[in-house]
N, C-alpha and C positions, 0 to 999 in steps of 0.2 A: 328711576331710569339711571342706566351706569352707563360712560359713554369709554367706546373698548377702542383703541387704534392700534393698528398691524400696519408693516411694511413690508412687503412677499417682492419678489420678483416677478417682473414683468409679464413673462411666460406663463406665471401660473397664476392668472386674474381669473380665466374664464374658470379653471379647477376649485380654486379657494371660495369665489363668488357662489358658485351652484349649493355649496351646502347652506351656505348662509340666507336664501331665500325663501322666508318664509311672512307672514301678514303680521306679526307683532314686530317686525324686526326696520330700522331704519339701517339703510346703508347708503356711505358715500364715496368714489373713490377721487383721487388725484394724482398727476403723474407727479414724477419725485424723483435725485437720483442721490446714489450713495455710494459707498464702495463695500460695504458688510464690515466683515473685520478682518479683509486684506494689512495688513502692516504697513507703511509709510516707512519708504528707504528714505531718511533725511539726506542721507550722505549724496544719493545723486541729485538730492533736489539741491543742495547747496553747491553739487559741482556746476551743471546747469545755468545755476543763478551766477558764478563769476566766471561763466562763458566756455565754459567744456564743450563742447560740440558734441561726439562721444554721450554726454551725462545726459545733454536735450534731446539727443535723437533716440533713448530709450524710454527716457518719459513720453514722448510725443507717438511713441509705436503702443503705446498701450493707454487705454481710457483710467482718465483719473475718477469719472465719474460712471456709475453703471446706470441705466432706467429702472428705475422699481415704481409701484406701486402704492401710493399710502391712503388705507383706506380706514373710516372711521366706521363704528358702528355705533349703534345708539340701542339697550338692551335693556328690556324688563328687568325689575330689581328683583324678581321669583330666578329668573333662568342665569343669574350671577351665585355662584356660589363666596357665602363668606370666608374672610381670612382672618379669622380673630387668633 
């Protein structure tokens, strides 16, 4: 058994979920949050931190964290293909 973990967005649980059920298959999911591979402005986080007003009111207009998905699966060692 090989055990597979994915992180999807939130949106696409019930889309991702539906192929994946089938009687050999163990699935589990949990909620989770992330931000993908948006970039991290340091520069306003340091303005912010010695009191920019300006620098906090633009981080605070946008989520540092998004909801996603982290779902694990659990998969016969036939249906894993190898990577030698």
């Amino acid at each position: 058994m090989k055990e597979v973990m994915a992180i999807i967005r939130f949106n696409m649980m019930n889309v991702t979920s539906g192929h994946w059920l089938t009687p050999d298959l163990f699935i589990n999911h949990a909620e989770s949050n992330g931000r993908g591979k948006a970039a991290v402005d340091y520069f306003l986080i340091q303005g912010a931190e010695t009191g920019h007003e300006e620098a906090a009111a633009q981080l605070s207009a946008s989520p540092k964290l998004i909801p996603k998905r982290l779902i694990t699966l659990v998969v016969p060692d036939d249906q894993v293909p190898n990577r030698d």
